[in-house]
LOTILUM-514572 format. One record per atom (N, C-alpha, C): residue in one letter; z, x, y. Coordinates in steps of 0.02 Angstrom, whole numbers, plus 50000, padded with zeros to 5 digits. Example, Ala and Ser with C-alpha at 12.3 -4.5 7.8 and 13.67 -1.06 7.14 Angstrom:
2
A503905066049716/A503905061549775/A503905066049835/S503545064249888/S503575068449947/S503945064550002/
***
This chain:
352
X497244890250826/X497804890750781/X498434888250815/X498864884850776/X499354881250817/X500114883450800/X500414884750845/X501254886850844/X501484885350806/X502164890050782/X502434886650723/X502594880450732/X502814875150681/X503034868950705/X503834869850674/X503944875850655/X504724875350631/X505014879850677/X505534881550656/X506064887350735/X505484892850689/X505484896150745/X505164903250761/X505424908750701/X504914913650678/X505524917150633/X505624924750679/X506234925550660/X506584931550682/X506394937850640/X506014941450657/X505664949350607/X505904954450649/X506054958650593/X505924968250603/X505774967950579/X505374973950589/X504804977250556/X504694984350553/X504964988950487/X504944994650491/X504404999850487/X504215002550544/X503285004650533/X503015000950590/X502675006250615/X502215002950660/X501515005650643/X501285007750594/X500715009550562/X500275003750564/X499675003950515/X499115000150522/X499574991950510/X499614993150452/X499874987750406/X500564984650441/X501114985450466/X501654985950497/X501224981250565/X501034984050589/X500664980350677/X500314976450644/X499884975750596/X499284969150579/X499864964050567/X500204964350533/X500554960050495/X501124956350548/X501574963350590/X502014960050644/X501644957950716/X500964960250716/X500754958750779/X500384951050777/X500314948650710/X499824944050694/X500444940050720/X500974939250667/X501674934550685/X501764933150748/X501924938150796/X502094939750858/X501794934850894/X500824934750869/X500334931250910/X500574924250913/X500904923150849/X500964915050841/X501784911750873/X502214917350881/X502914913350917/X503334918250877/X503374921150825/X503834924350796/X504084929150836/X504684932450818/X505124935850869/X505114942150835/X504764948350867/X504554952050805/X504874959050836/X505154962650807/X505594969350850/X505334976950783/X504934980150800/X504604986750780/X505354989650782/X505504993950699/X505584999750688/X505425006050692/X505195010250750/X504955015850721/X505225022550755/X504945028650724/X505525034850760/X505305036350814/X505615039250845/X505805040650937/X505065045450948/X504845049950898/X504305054150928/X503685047150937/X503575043450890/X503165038150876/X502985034750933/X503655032950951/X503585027651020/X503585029751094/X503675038551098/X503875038451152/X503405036951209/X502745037051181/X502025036451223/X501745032951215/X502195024751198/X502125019051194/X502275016551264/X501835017051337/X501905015151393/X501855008251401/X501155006651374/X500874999551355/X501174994051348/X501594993251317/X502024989451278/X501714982751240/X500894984751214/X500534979051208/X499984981751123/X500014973951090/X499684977351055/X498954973251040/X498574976451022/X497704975251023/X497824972450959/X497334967250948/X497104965550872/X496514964750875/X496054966750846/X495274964450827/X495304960250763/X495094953850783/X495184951050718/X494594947150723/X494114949250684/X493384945950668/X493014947150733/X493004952950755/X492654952150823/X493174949250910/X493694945450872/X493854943850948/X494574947350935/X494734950351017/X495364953851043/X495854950251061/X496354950851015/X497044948351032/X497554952251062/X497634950551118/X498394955751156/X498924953651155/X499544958051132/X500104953351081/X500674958451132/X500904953151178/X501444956651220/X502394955751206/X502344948451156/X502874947951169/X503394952151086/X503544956951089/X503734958251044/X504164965151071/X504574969451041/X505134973651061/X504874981151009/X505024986651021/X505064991851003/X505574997951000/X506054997250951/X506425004050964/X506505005350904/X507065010750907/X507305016350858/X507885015650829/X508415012350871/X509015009250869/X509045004250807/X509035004650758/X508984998550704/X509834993750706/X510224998050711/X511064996550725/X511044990150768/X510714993150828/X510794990750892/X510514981650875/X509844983450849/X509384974750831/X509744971750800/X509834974350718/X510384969450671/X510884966350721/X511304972150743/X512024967850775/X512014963550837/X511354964450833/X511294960950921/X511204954050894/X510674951150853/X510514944650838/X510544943550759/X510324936350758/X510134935450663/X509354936950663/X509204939750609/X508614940950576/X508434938550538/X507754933950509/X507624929250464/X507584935450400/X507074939850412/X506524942850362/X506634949550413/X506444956350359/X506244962550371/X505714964050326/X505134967450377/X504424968750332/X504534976750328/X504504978650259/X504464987150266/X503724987850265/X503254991350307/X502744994150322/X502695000250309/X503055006250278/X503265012950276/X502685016750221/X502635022150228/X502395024150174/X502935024950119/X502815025550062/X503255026749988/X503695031250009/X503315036850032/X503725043750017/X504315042550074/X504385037250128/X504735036050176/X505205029850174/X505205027250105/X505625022750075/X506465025350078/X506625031750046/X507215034750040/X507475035150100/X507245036850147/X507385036550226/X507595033550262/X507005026850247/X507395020950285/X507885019750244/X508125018550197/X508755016350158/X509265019950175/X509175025450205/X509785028850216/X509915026150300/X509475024150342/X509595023150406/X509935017550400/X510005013150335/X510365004950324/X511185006150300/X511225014850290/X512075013550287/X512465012050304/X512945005550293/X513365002550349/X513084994950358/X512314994950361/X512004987650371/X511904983650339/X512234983750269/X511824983350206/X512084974850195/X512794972350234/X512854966150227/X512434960850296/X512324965850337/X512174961850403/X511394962050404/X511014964150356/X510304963850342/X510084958250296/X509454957350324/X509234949850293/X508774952750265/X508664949850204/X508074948450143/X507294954650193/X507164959850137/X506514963450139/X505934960850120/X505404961250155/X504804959850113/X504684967150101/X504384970450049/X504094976250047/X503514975150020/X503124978650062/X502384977650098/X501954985550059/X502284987150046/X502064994250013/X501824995649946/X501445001649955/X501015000349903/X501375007349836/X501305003949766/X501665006949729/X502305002549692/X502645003149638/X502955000249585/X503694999149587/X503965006849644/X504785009649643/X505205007249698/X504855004449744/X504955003649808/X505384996949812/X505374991549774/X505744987649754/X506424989549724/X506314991849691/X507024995149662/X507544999849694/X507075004749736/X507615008449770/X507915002449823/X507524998049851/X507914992249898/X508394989949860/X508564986049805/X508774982149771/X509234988049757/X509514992449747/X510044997349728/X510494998949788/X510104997249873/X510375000949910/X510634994149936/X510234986249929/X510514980149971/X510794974549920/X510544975149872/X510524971549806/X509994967549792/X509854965149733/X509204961449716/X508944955949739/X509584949949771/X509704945549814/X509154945549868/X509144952649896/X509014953749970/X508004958449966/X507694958949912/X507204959449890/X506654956049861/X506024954149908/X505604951249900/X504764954749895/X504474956249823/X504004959149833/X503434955649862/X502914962949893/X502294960149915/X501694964849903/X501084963349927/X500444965849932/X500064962749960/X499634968650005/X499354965250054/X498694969450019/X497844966050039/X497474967550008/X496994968150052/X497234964550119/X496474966350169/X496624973050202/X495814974350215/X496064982850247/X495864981650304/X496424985950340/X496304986950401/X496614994050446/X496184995650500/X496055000550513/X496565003550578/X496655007450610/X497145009850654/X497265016950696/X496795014350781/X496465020150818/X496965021550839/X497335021250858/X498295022050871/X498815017350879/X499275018850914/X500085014850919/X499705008850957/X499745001550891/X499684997050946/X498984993250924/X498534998750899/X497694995150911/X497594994350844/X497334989550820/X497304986350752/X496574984150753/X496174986150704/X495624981650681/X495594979250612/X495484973150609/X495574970550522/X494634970150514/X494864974950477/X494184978550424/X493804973950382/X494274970850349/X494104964850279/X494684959950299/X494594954450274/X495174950350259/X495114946450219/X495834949350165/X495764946250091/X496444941850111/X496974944550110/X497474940750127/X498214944450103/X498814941450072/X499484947250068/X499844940550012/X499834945349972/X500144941449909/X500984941749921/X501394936049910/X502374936249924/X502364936249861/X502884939449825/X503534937349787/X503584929249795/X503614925849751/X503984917649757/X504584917649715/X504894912149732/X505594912449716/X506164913549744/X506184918849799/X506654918949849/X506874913049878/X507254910949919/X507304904949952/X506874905650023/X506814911250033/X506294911550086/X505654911850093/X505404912550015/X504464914350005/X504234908050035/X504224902650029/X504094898850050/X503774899050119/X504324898250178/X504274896950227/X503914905050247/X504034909750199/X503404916150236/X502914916850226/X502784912150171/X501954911550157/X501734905650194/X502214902050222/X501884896250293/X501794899150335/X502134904550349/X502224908650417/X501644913650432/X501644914350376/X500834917550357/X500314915750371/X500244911050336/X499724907950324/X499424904450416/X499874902650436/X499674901150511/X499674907050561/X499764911550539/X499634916550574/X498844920050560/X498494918850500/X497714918550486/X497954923150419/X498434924950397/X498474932550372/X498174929450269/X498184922450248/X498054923850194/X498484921950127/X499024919250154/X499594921350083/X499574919350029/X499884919649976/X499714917949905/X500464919449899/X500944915049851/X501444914749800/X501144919449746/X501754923749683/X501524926449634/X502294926749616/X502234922349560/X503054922649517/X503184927849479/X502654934249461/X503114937649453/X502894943649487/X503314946449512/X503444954449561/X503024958449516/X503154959849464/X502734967849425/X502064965249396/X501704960149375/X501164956649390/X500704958949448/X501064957349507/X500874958449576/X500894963649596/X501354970549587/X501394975849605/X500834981449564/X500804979949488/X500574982349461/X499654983249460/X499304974549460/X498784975549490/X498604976749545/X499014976149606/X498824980849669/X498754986049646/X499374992149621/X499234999049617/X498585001449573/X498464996749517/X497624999949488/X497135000449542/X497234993249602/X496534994149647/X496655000649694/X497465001849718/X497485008949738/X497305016749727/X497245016349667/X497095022049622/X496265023849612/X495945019049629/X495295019749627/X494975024749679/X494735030049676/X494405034049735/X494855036549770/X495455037749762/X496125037949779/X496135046949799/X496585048149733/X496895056449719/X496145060149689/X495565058849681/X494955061149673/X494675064449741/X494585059249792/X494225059349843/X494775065449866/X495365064749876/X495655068849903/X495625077249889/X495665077349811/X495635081749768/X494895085449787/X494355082249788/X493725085149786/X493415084449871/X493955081749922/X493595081049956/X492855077349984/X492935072149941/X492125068449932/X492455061549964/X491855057249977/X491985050449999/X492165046949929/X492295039649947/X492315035949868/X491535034149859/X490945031949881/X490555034049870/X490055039249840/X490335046449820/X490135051249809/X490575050949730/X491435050249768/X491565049049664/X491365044649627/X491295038249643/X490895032849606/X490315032449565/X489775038949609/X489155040249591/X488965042249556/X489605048849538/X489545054849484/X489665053849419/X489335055449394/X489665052149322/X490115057049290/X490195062449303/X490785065149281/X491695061749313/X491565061949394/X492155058549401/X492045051049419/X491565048749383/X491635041749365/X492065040549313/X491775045849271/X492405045249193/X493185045949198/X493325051149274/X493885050949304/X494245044549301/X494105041049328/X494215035249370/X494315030249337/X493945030249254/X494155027149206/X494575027149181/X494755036849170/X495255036249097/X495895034549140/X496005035949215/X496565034949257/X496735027849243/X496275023049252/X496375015849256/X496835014049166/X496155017149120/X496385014449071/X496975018649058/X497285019349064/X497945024449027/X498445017849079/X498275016549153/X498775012249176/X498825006949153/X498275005049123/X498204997249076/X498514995149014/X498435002948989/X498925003648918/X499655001648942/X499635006249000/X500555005349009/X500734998649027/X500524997149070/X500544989249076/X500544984649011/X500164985448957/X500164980848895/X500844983848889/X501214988848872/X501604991148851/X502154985848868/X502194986748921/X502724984148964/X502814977548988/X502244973748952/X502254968148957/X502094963549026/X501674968549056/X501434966249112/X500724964149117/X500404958849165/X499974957049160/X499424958349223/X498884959549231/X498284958649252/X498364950949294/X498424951149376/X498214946449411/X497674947049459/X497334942049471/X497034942649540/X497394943849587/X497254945449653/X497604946149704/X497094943949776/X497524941549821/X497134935749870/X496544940649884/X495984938349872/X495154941149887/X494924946349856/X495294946949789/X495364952349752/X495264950449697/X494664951249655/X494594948049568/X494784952949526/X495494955849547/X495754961749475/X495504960349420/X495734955749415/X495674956049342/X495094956049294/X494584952549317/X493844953249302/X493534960949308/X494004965349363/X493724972149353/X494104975049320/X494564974449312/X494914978649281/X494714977849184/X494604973249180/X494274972649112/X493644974849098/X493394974349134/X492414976449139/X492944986949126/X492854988349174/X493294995449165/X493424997549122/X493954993649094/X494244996549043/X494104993448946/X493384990948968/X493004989848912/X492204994048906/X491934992848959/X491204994148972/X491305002748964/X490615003748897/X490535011248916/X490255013848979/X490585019349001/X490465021249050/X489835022349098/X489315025649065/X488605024549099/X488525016449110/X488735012649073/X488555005449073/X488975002149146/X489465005749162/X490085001949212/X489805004749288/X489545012049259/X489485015849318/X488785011649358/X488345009749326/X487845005649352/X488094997849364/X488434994449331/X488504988649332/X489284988549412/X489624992349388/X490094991949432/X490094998749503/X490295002849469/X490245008949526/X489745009149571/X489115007149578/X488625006849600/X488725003449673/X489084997249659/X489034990649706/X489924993649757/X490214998849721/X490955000249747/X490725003949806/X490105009949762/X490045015849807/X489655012549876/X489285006749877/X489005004549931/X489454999449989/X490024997049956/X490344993749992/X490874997450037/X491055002849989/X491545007950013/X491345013550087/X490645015950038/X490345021050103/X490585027650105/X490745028350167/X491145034650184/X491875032950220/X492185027750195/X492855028150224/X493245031450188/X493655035350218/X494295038850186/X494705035550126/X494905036050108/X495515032950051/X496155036850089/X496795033850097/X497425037250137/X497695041650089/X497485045950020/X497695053349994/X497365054850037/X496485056450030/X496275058250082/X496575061650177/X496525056950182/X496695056050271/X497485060150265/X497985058650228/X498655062250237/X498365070150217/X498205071750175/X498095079750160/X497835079450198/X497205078550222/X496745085250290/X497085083950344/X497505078750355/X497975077650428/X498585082550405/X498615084850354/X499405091450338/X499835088350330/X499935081550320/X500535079350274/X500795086050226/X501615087650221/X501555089350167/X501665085750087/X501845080650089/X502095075850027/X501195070750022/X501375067749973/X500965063349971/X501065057449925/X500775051349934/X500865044949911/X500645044749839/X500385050749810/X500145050149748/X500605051549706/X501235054949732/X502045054649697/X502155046849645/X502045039549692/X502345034349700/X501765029549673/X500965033349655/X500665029449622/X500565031849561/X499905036249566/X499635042949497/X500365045249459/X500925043849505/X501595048649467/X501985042049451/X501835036149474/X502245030849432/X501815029649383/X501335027249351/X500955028549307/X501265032349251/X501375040149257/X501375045749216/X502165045149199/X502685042249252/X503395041149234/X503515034849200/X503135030149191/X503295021749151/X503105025249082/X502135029549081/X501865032949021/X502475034848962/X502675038048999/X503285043048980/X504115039048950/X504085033748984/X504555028048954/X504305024848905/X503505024148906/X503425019248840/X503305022948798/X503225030248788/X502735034448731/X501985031148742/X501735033048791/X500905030748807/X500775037648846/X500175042348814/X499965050248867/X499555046848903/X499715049948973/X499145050649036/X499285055549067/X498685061149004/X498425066249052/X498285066049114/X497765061049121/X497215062649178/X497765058949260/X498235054249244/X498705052149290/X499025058649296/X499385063349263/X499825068349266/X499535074249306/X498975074449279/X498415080149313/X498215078249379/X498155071649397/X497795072449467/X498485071149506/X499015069149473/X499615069249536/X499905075849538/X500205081349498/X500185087749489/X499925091049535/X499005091149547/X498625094649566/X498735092749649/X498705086049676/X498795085249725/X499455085949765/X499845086049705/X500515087549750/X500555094849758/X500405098649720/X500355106549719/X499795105649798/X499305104049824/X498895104349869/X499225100249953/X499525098149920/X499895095549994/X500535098950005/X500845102649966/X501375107049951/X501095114949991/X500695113949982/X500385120950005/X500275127449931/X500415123549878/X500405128149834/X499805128449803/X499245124349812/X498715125249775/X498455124049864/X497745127449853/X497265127149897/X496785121249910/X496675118449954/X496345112849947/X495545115149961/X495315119149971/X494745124949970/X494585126349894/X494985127249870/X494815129449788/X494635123149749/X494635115849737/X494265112149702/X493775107049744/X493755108549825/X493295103049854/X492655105949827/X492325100249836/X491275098949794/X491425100549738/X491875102349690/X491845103949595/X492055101649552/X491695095849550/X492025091249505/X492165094149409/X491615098949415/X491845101349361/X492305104849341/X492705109349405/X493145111249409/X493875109149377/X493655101549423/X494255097249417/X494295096049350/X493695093449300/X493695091549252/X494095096249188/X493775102849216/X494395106749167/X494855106949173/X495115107249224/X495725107449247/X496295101349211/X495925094149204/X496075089149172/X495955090249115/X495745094649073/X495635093949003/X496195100649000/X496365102849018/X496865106849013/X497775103948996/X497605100749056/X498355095649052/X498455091048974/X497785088348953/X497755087748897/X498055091148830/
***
C-alpha cells in the first residue's frame, strides 16, 4: 500500500475504543498525523505508546501517532484537517461540552457513531458547516488500549458533499479501510441503525447470544416487529433503505419486513444465527460490564422518539428500550428476564 501522494492529513480522534484505533491507527499506518482523544483514567497505562492492528492475519505496529487528554492544548497547537468522533452515543453530550470555547478553531467532524442524533447535537454545538455523517460496517474487535483486530471487513460509508468527503474517502480508501460516498446523511444513518438493532437490546435483555435469539421463534418475531415499526418510520419520513459498503440492507431489510415469519426465520435467521455465533452484541457487553446508561437510549429510543413525531406506535421499540434502561439503571434486575423469552414477550404485549 502506498503513501499518501497528497500532504498528509492532520486527525483527532475522539475515542480510543475499537472503532476510534481501527480507523485512526489504520491512517496513522499510512502518513496521517493522527493525535487520540481520550480521558486521563484511559490512558494512564498507556506505557506502550504503540498500537497493534491485526488486519487479515498480518500485525501492524502503528507508532507514530500522539495521545492525550488536553484537547485545548492539540487544536491550538496546530491546524487540523478532520476530527473522527469514535465515542459511544451516550458520550456525545460530553464531548461537546469539552469543545466550549473551540467551536471556531475546530475543523469539520466525521461522526463515526452509531445511531440518528449524534449529528445534530454536533451541528447545534459547531454548526452544520462543520458536520459530516458516517458509518462504519466492518466489525472489529478490541483486547485493550491499542490492540485492534478487524473481525470482517466491509468498509465505512462518508457523508458526500462536504468539501472534504472527497479527499476522506481517498484517505480511506488507501489506508485499506473501504469507503463509499452516500449523498444523503439519514439514508445512511438510518440503514446502519436497523442492522444495529438486530440481536441488539434482546440478547442483552435475555442474556442469550444472537444466535440463540435468531433461533427462537418467539424472539425471532421480536426482531421483526422492532425492524418493521423502524421501516414504517422511515417511509414516514421519507427516508430510504441503502446498502451500506459489504452490507446488502436493503435486500434484508425487505425480505424482513415482508416474509412471514416462520418463512424468514428459516430463510434468513438461520444463516445470521450461524454467522453471528456467540459474539456479544455491545448492549450486551456494556450491561454485564455495569455500565450504568446504555446505547439503546440513542437507537431502540430513537426509533420510539421519530415513532412519536410521525404518529407511527412502536410498542416493541418502547418496550425493549424501557426495559433495558430500567436494567442498566439498576432498577430492574437483569436476573429477572435472562433465559425467558416468554417473559419478555409479555412484558411487550403489555406496553402494547
Amino acid at each position: 500500500m502506498s503513501k499518501f501522494t497528497h500532504k498528509s492529513l492532520s486527525v483527532i480522534c475522539f475515542g480510543m475504543g475499537a472503532i476510534g484505533t481501527y480507523i485512526g491507527g489504520s491512517l496513522a499506518a499510512q502518513g496521517a498525523k493522527v493525535t487520540f482523544i481520550e480521558k486521563k483514567e484511559f490512558i494512564k497505562d498507556a506505557d506502550a505508546k504503540e498500537i497493534h492492528l491485526n488486519i487479515g492475519g498480518n500485525e501492524i505496529s502503528v507508532r507514530n501517532f500522539e495521545i492525550t487528554s488536553d484537547v485545548r492544548q492539540v487544536i491550538s497547537g496546530k491546524p487540523i484537517d478532520v476530527a473522527l468522533l469514535a465515542v459511544k452515543s451516550n458520550d456525545t453530550a460530553s464531548v461537546m461540552e469539552l469543545l466550549t470555547g473551540l467551536e471556531e478553531e475546530l475543523p469539520p467532524v466525521l461522526c463515526l457513531q452509531n445511531g440518528v442524533d449524534n449529528e445534530a447535537l454536533i451541528a447545534r454545538k459547531l454548526g452544520e458547516e462543520k458536520v459530516i455523517g458516517g458509518s462504519i460496517t466492518s466489525a472489529v474487535g478490541r483486547s485493550g488500549l491499542g490492540n485492534i483486530r478487524l473481525e470482517k471487513l466491509r468498509g465505512v460509508g462518508i457523508e458526500s458533499g462536504h468539501p472534504i468527503s472527497q479527499t476522506l474517502i481517498d484517505c480511506f480508501n488507501l489506508a485499506g479501510l473501504r469507503a463509499k460516498g452516500y449523498e444523503s446523511r439519514a439514508d445512511m444513518k438510518w440503514s446502519k441503525m436497523l442492522t444495529n438493532l438486530l440481536a441488539n437490546a434482546t440478547s442483552a435483555i435475555l442474556n442469550w447470544t444472537p444466535a440463540q435469539v435468531y433461533s427462537h421463534p418467539l424472539t425471532w418475531r421480536i426482531e421483526l416487529e422492532q425492524i418493521r415499526e423502524a421501516i414504517e418510520v422511515m417511509r414516514r419520513m421519507h427516508i430510504h433503505l441503502v446498502n451500506l459498503p459489504g452490507t446488502p440492507v436493503k435486500p434484508l431489510m425487505i425480505l424482513l419486513n415482508s416474509l412471514p415469519s416462520n418463512l424468514s426465520r428459516t430463510l434468513i435467521g438461520a444463516p445470521l444465527a450461524k454467522g453471528r455465533g456467540a459474539k456479544m452484541p455491545s448492549f450486551h457487553i456494556d450491561l454485564y460490564s455495569g455500565k450504568t446508561t446504555s446505547e439503546v437510549t440513542f437507537l431502540n429510543g430513537a426509533v420510539s422518539r421519530y415513532a412519536s413525531k410521525v404518529g407511527v406506535p412502536s410498542p416493541v421499540n418502547d418496550g425493549l428500550c424501557q426495559l433495558l434502561e430500567q436494567m442498566a439503571s439498576g432498577e430492574a434486575s437483569k436476573e429477572e428476564f435472562a433465559n425467558q423469552p416468554e417473559k419478555l414477550d409479555q412484558w411487550l404485549k403489555r406496553i402494547k
